[in-house]
N, CA, C and O atoms as a Maestro MAE file, in Angstrom:
{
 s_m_m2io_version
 :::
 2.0.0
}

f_m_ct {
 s_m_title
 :::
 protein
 m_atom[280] {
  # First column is atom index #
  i_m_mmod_type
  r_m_x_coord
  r_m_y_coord
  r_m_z_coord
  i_m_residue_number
  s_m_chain_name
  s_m_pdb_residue_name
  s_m_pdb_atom_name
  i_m_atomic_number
  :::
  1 25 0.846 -1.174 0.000 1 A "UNK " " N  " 7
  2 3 0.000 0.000 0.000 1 A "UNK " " CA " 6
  3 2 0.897 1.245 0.000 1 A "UNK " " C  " 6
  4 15 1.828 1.267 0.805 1 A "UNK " " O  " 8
  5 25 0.726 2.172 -0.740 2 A "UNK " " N  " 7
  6 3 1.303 3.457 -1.237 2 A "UNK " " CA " 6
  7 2 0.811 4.097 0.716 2 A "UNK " " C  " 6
  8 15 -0.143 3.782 1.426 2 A "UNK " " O  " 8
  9 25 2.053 5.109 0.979 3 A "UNK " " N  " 7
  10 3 1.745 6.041 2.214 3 A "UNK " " CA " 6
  11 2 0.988 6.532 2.397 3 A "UNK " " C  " 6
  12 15 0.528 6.669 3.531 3 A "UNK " " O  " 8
  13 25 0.473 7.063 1.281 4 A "UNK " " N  " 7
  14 3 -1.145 8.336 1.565 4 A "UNK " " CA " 6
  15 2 -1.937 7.619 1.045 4 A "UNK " " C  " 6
  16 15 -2.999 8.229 0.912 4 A "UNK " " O  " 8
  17 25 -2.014 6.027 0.448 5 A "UNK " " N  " 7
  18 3 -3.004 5.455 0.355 5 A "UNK " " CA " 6
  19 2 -3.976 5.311 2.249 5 A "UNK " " C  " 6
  20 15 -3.306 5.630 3.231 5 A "UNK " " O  " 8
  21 25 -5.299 4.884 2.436 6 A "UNK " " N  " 7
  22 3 -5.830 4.508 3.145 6 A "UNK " " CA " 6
  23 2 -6.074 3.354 3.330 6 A "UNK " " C  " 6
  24 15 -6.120 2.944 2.171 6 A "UNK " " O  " 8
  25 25 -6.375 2.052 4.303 7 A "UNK " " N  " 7
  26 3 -6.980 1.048 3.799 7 A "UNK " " CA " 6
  27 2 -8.564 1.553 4.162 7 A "UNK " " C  " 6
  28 15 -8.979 2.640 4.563 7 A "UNK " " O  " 8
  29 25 -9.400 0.030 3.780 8 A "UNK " " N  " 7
  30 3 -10.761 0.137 3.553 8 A "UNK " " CA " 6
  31 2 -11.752 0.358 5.077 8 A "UNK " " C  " 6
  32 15 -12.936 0.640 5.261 8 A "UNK " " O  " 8
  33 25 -10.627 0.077 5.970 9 A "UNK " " N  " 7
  34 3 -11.466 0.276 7.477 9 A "UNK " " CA " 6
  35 2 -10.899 2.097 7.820 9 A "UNK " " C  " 6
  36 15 -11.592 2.713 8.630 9 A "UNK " " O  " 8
  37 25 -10.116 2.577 7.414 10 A "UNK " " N  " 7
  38 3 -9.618 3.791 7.674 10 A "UNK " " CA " 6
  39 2 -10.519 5.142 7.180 10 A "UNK " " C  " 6
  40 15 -10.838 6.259 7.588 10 A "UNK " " O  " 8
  41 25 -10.699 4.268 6.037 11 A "UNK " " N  " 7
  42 3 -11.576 5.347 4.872 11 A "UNK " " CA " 6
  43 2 -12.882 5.296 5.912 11 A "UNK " " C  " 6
  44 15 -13.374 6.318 6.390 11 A "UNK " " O  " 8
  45 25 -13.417 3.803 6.218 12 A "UNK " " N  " 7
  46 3 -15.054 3.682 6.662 12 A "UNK " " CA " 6
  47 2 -15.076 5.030 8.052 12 A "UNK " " C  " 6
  48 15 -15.786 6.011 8.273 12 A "UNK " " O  " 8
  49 25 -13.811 4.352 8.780 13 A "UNK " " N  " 7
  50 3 -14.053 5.328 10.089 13 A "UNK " " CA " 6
  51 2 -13.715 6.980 9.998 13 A "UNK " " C  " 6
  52 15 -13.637 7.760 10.948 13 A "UNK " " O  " 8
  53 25 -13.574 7.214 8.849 14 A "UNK " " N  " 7
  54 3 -13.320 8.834 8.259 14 A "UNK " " CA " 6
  55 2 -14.544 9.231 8.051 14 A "UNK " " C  " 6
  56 15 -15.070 10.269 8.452 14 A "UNK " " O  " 8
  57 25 -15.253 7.903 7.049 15 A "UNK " " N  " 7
  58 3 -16.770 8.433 6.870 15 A "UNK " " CA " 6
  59 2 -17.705 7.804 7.970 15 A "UNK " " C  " 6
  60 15 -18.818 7.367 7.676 15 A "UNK " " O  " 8
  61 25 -17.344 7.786 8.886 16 A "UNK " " N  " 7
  62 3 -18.240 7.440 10.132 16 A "UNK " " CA " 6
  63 2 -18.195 8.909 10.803 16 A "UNK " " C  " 6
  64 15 -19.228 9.390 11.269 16 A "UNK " " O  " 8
  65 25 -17.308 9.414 10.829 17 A "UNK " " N  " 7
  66 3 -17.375 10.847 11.522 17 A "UNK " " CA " 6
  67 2 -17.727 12.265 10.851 17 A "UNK " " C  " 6
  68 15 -17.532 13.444 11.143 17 A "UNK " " O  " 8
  69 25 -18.333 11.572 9.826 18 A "UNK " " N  " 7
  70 3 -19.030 13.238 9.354 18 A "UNK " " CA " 6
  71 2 -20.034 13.137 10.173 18 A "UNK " " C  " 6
  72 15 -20.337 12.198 10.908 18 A "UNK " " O  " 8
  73 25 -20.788 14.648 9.935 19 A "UNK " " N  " 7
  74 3 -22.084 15.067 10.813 19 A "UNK " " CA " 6
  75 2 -22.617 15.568 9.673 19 A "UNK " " C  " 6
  76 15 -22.252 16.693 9.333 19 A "UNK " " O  " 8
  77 25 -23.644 14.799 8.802 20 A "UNK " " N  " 7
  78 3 -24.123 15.571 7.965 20 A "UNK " " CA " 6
  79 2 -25.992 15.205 8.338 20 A "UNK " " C  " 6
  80 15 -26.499 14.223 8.879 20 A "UNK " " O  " 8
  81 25 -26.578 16.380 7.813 21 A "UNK " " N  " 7
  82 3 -27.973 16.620 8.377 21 A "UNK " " CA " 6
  83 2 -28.882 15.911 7.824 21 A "UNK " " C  " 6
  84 15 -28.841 15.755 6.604 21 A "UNK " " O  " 8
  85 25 -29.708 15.436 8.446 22 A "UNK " " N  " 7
  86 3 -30.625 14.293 7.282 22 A "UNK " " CA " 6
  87 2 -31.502 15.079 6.994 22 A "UNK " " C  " 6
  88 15 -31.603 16.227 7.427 22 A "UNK " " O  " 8
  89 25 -32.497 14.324 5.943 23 A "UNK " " N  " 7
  90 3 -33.379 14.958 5.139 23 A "UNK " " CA " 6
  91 2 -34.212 15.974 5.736 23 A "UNK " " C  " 6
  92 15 -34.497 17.130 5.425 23 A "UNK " " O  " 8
  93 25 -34.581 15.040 6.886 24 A "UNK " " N  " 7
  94 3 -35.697 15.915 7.699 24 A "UNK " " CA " 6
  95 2 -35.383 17.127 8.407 24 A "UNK " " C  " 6
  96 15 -36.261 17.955 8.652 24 A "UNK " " O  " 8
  97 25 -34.043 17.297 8.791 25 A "UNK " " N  " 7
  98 3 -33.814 18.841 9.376 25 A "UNK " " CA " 6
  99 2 -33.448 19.537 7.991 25 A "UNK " " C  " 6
  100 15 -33.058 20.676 8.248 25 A "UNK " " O  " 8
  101 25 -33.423 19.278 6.558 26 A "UNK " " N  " 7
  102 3 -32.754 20.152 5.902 26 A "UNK " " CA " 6
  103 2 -34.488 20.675 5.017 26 A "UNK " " C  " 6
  104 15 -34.955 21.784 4.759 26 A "UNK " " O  " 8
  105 25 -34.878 19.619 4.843 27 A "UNK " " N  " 7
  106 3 -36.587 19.909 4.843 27 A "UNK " " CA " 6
  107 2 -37.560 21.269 5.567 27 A "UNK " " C  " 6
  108 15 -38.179 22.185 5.026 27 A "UNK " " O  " 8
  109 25 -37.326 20.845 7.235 28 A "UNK " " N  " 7
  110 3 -37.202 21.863 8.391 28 A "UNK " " CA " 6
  111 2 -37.125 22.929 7.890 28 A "UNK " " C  " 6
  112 15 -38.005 23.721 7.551 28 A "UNK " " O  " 8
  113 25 -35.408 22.999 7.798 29 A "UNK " " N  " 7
  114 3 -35.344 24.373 7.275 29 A "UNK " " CA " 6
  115 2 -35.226 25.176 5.978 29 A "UNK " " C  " 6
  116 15 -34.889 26.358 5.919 29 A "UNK " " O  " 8
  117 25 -35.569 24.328 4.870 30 A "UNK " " N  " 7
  118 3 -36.098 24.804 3.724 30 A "UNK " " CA " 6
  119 2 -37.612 25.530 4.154 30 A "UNK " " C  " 6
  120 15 -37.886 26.729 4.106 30 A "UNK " " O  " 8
  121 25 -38.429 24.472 4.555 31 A "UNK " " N  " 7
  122 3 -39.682 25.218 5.213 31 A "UNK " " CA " 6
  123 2 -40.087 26.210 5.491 31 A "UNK " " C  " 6
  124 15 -40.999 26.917 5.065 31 A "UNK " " O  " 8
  125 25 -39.074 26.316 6.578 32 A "UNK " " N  " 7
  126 3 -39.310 27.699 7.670 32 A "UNK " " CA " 6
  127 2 -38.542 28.888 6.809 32 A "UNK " " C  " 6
  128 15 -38.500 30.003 7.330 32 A "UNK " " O  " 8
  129 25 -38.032 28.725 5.720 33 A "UNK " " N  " 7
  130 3 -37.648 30.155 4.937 33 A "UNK " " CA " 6
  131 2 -38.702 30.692 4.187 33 A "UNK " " C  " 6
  132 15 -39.325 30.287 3.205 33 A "UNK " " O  " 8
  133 25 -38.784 32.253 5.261 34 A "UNK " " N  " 7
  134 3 -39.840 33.281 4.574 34 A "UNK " " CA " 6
  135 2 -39.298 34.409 3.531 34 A "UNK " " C  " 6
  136 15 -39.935 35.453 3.392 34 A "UNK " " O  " 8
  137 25 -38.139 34.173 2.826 35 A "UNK " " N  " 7
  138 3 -37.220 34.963 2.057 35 A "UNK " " CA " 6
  139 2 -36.300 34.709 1.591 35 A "UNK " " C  " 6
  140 15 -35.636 33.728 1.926 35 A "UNK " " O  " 8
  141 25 -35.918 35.676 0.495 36 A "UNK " " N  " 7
  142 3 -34.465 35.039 0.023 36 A "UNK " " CA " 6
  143 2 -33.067 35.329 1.202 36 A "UNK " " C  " 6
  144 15 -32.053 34.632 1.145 36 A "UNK " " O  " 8
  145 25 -33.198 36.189 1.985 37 A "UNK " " N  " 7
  146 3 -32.091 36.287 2.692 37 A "UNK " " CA " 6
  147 2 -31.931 34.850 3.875 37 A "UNK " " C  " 6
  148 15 -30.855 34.460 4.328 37 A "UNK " " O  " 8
  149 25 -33.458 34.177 4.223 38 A "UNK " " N  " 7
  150 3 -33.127 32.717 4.790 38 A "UNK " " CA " 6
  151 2 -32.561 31.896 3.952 38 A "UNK " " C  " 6
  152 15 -32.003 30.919 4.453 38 A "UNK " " O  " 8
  153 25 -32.538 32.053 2.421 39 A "UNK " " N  " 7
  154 3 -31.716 31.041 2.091 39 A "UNK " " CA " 6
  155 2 -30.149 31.341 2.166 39 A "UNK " " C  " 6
  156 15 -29.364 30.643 2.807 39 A "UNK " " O  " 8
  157 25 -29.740 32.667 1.299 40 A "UNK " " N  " 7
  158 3 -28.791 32.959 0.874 40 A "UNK " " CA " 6
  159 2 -27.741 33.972 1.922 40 A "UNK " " C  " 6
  160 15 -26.515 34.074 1.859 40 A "UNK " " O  " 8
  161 25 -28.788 34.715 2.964 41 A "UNK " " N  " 7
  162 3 -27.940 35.648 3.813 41 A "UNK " " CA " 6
  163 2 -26.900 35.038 4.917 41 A "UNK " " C  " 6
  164 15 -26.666 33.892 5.302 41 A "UNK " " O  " 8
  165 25 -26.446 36.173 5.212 42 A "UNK " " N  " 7
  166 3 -25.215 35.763 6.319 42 A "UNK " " CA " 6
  167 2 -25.616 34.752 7.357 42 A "UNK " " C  " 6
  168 15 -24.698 33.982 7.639 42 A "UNK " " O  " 8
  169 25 -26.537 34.588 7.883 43 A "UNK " " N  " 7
  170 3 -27.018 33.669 8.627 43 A "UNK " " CA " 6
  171 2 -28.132 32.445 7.934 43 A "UNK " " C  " 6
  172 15 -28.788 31.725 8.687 43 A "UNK " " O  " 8
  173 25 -28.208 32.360 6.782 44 A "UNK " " N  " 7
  174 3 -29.152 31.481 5.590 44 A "UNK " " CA " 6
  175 2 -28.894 30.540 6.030 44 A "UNK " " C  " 6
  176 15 -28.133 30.303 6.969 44 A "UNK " " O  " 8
  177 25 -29.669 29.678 5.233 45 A "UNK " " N  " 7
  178 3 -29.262 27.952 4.831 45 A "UNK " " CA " 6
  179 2 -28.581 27.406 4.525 45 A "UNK " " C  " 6
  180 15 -28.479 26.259 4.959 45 A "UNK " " O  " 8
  181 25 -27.575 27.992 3.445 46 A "UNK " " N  " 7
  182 3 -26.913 28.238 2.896 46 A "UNK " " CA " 6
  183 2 -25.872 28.167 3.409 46 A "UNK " " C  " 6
  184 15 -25.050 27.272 3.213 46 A "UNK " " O  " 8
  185 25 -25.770 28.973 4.042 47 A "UNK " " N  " 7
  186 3 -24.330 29.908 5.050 47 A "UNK " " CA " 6
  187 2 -24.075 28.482 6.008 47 A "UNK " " C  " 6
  188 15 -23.071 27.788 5.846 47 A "UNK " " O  " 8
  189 25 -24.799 28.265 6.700 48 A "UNK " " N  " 7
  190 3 -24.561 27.840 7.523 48 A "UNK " " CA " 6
  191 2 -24.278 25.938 7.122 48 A "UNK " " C  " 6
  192 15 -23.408 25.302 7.716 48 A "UNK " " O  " 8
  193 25 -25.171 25.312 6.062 49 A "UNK " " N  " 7
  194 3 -24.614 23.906 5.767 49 A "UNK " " CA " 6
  195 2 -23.165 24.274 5.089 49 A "UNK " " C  " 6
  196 15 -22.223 23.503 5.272 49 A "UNK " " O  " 8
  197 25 -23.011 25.381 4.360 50 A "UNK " " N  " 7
  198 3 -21.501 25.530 4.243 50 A "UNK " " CA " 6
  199 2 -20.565 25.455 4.581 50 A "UNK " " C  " 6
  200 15 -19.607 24.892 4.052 50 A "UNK " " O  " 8
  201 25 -20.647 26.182 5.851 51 A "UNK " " N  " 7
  202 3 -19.758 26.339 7.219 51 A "UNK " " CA " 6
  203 2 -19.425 24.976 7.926 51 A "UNK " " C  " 6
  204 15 -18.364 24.508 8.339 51 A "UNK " " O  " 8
  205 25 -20.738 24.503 7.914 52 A "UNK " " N  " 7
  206 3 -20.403 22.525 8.563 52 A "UNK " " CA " 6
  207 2 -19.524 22.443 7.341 52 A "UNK " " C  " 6
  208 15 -18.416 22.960 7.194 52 A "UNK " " O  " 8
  209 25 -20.024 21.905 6.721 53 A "UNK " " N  " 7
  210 3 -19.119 21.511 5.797 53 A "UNK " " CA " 6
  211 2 -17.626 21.585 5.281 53 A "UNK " " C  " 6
  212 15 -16.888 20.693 4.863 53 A "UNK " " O  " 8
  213 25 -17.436 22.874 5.441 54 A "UNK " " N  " 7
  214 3 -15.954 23.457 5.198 54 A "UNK " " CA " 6
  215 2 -15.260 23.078 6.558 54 A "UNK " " C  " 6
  216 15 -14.177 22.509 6.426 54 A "UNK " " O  " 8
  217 25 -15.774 23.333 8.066 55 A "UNK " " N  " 7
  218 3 -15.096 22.989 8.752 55 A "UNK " " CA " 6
  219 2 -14.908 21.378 9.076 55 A "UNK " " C  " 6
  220 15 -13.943 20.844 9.624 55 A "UNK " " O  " 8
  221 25 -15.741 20.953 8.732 56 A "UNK " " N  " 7
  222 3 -15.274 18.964 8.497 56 A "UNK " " CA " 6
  223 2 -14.492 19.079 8.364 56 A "UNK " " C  " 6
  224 15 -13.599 18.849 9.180 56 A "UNK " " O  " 8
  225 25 -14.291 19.708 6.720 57 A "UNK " " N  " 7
  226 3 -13.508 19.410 5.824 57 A "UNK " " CA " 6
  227 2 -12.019 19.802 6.660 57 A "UNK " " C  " 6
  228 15 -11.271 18.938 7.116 57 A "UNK " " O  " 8
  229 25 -11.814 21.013 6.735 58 A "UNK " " N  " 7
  230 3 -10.343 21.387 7.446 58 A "UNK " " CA " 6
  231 2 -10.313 20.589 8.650 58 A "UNK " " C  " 6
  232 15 -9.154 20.663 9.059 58 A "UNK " " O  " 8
  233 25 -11.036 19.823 9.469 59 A "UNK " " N  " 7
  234 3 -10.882 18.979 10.336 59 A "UNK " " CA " 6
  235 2 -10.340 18.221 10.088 59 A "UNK " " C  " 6
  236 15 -9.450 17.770 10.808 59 A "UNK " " O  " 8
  237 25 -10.718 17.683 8.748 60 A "UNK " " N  " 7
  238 3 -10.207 16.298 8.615 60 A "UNK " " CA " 6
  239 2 -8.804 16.356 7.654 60 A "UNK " " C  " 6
  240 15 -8.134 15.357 7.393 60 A "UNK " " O  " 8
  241 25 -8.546 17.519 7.255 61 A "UNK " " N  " 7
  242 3 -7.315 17.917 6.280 61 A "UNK " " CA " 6
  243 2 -6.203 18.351 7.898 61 A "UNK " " C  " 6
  244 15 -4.998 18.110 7.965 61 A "UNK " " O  " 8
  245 25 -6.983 18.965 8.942 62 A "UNK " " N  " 7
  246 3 -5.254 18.877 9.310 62 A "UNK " " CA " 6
  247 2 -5.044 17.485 10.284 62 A "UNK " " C  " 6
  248 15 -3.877 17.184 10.535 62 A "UNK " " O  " 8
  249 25 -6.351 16.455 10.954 63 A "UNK " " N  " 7
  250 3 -6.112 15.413 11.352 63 A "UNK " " CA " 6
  251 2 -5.033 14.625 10.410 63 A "UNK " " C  " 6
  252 15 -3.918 14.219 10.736 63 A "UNK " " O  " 8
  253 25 -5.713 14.524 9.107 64 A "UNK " " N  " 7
  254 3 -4.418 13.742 8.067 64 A "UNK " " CA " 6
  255 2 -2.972 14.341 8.048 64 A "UNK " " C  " 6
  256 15 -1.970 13.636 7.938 64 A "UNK " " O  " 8
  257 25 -2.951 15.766 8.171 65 A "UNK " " N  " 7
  258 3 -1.634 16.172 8.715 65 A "UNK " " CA " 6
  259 2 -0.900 15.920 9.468 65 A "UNK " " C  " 6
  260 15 0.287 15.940 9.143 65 A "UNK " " O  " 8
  261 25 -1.329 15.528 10.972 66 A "UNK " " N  " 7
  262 3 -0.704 15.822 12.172 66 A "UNK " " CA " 6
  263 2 -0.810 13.757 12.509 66 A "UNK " " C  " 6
  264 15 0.015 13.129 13.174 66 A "UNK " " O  " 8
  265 25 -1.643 13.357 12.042 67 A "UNK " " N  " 7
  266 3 -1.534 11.941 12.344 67 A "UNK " " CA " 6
  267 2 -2.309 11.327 13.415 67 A "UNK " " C  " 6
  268 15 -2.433 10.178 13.839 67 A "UNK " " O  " 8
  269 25 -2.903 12.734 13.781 68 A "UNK " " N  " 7
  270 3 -3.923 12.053 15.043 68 A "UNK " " CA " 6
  271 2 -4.934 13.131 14.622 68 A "UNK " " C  " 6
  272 15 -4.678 13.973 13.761 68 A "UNK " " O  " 8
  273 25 -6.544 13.020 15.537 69 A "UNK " " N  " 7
  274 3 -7.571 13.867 15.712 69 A "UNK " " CA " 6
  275 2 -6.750 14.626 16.469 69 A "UNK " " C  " 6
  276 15 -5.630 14.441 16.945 69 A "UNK " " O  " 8
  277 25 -7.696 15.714 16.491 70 A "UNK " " N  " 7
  278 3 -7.023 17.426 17.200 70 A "UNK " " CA " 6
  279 2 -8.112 17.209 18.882 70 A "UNK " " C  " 6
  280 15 -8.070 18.071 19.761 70 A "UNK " " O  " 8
  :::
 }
 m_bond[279] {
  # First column is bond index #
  i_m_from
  i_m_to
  i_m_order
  :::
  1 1 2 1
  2 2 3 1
  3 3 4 2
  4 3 5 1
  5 5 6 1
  6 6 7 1
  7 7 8 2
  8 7 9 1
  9 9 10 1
  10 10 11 1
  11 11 12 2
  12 11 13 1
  13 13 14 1
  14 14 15 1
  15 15 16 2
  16 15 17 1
  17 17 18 1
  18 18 19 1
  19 19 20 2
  20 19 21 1
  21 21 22 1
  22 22 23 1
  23 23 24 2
  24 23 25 1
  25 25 26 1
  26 26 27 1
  27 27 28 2
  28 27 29 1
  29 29 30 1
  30 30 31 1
  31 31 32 2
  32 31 33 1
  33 33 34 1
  34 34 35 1
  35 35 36 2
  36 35 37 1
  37 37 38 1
  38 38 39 1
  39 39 40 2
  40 39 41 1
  41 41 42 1
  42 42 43 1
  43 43 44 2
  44 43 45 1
  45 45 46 1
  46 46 47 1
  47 47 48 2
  48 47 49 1
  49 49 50 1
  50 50 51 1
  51 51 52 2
  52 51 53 1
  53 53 54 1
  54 54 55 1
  55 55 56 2
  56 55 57 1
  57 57 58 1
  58 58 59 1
  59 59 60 2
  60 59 61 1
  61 61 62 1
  62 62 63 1
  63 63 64 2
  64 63 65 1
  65 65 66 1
  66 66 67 1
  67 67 68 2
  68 67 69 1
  69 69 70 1
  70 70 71 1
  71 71 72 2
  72 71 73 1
  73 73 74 1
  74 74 75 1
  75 75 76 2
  76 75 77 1
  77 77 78 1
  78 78 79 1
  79 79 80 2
  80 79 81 1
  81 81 82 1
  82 82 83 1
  83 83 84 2
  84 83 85 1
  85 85 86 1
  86 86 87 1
  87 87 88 2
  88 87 89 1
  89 89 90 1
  90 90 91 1
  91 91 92 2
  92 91 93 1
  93 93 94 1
  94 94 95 1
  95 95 96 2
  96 95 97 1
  97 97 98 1
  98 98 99 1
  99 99 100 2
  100 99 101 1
  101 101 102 1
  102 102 103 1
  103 103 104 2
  104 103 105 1
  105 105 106 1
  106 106 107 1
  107 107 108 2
  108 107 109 1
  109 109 110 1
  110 110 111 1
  111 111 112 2
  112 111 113 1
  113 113 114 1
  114 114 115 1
  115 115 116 2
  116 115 117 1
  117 117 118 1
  118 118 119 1
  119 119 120 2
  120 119 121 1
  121 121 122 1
  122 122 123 1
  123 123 124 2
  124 123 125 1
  125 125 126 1
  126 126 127 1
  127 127 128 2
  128 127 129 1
  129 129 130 1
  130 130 131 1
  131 131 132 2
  132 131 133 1
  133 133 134 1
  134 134 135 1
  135 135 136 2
  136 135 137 1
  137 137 138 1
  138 138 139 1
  139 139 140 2
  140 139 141 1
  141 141 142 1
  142 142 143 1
  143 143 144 2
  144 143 145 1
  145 145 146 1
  146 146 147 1
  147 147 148 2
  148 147 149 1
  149 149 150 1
  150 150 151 1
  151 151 152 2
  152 151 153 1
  153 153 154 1
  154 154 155 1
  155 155 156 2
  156 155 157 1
  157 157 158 1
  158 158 159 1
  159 159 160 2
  160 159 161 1
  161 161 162 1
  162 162 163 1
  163 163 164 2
  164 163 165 1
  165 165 166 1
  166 166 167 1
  167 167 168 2
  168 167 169 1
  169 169 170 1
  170 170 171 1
  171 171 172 2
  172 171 173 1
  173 173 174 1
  174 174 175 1
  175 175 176 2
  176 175 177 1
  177 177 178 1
  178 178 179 1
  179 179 180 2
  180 179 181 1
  181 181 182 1
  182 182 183 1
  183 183 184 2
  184 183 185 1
  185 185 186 1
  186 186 187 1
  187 187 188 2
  188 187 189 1
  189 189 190 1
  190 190 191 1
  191 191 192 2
  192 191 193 1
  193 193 194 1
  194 194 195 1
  195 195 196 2
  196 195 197 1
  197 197 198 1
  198 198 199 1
  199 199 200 2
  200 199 201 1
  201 201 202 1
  202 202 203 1
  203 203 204 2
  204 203 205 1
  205 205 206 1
  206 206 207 1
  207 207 208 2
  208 207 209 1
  209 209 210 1
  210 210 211 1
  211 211 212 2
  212 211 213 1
  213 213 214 1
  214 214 215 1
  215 215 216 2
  216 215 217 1
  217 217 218 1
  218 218 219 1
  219 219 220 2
  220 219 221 1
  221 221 222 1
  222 222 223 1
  223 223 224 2
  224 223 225 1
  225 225 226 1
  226 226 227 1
  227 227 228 2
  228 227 229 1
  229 229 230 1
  230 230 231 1
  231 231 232 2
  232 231 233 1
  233 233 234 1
  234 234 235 1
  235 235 236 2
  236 235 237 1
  237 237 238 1
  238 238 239 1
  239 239 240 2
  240 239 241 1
  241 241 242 1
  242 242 243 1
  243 243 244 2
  244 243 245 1
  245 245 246 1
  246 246 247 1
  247 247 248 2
  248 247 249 1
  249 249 250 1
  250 250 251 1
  251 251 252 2
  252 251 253 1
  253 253 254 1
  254 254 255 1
  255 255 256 2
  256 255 257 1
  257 257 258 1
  258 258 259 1
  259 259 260 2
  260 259 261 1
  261 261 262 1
  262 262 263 1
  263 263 264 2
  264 263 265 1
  265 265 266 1
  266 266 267 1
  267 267 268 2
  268 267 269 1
  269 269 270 1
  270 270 271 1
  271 271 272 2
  272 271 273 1
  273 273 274 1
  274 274 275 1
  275 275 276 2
  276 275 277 1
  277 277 278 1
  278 278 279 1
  279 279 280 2
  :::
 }
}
């Protein structure tokens, strides 16, 4: 196995630790938007599954860095 390869239990427990929102809270809050600024504004729908998202992401970019969780 190549160094920055993963094996197949490494990868699973990488994708065991996302937090991503299921249907029904993203439903929720499609719902409850009375405007375009709930989707798109600084505090939107938008904004904010982004923000999860991006910070996973750098979570899990400097864990692979450093060799352990932070």
């Amino acid at each position: 196995m190549e160094p920055n390869e993963m094996s197949d239990k490494e990868q699973k427990n990488q994708t065991d630790k996302i937090d991503m929102p299921g249907w029904e809270q993203i439903q929720a809050e499609l719902g409850s938007a009375k405007s375009i600024d709930d989707f798109f504004g600084r505090e939107g729908i938008f904004a904010r599954l982004l923000s999860k998202t991006l910070e996973q992401m750098l979570e899990g970019e400097l864990s692979e860095h450093l060799g352990y969780e932070k």
